[in-house]
C-alpha positions in Angstrom: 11.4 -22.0 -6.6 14.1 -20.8 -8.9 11.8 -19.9 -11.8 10.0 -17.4 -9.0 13.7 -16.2 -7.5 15.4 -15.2 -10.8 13.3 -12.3 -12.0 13.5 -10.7 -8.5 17.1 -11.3 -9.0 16.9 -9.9 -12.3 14.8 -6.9 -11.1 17.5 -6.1 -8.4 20.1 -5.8 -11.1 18.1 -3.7 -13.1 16.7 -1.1 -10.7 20.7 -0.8 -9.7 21.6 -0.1 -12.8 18.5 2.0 -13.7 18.7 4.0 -10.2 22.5 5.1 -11.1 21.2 6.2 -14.9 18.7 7.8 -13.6 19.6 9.5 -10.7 23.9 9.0 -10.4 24.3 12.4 -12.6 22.9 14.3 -9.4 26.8 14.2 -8.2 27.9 15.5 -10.6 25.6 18.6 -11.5 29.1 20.7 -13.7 29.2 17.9 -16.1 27.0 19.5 -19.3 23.9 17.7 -19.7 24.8 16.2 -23.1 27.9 14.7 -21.7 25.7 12.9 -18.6 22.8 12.5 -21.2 24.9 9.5 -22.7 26.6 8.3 -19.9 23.1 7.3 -18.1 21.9 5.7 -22.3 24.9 3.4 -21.4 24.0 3.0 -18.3 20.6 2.0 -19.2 21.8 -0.4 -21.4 23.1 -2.6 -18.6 19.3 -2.0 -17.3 17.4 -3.2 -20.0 19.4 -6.4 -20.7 18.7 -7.3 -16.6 15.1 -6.0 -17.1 13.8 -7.8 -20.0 15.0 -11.4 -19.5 13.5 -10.8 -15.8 9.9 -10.0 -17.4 10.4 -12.7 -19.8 11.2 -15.0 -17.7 8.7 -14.1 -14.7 6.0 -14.4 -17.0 5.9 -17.5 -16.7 5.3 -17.9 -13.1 3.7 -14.0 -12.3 1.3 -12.0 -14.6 2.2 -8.6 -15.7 0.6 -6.5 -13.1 2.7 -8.5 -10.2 5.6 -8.1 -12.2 5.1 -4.7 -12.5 4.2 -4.0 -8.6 7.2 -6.0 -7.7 9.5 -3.7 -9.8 8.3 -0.6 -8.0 8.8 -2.2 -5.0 12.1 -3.3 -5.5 12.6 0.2 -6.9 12.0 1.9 -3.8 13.8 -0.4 -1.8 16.9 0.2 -4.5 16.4 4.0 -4.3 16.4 4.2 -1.0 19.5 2.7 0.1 21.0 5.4 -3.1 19.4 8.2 -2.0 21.1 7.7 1.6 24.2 5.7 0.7 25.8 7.8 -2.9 23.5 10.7 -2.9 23.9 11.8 0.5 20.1 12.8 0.9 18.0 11.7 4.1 14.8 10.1 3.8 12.2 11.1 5.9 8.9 9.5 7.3 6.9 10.9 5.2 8.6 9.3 2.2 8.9 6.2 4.2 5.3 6.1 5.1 4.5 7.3 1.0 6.7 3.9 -0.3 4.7 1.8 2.9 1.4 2.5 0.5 2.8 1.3 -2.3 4.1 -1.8 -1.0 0.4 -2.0 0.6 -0.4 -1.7 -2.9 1.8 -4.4 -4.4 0.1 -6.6 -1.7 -3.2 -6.1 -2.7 -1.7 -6.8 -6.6 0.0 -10.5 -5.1 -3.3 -11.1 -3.3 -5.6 -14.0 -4.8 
């Protein structure tokens, strides 16, 4: 059971980190673009060194295209809670019923 549970953990941890490199700079839109450039490179650091071990380790018990469809998912999930919580910005149904297909998507990926 842990061998399945850490990469999600993992993957949780990274899509934070990779949601605020990606998308935290939107706050602050006067800081020059070099400046916020290299604060989301640091950022991503972080990212990549929860990302990696997660698809090394869930290699072992998932095969690349479920580790991949989980990622988005857990993506979405990630971005959505930042897009209403720090950025301030609603989601509508349309965007919920958009991320519903993908997680249809990552089913049909999981399904034997």
């Amino acid at each position: 059971m842990w061998n399945a549970l850490l990469p999600v953990m993992l993957l949780i941890g990274s899509n934070v980190f990779m949601t605020f490199a990606w998308y935290g700079h939107l706050k602050f839109t006067g800081r020059p673009l070099w400046l916020v450039v290299l604060v989301s490179w640091g950022i991503a650091f972080f990212e990549y060194c929860l990302q990696v071990p997660a698809n090394r380790y869930g290699f072992a018990v998932y095969n690349p295209a479920q580790l991949k469809a989980m990622q988005e998912m857990i993506t979405l999930a990630v971005f959505v809670v930042f897009s209403i919580t720090y950025l301030g910005a609603p989601i509508r149904w349309n965007h919920l019923a958009g991320f519903a297909l993908i997680v249809v998507a990552g089913f049909l990926i999981f399904k034997e």
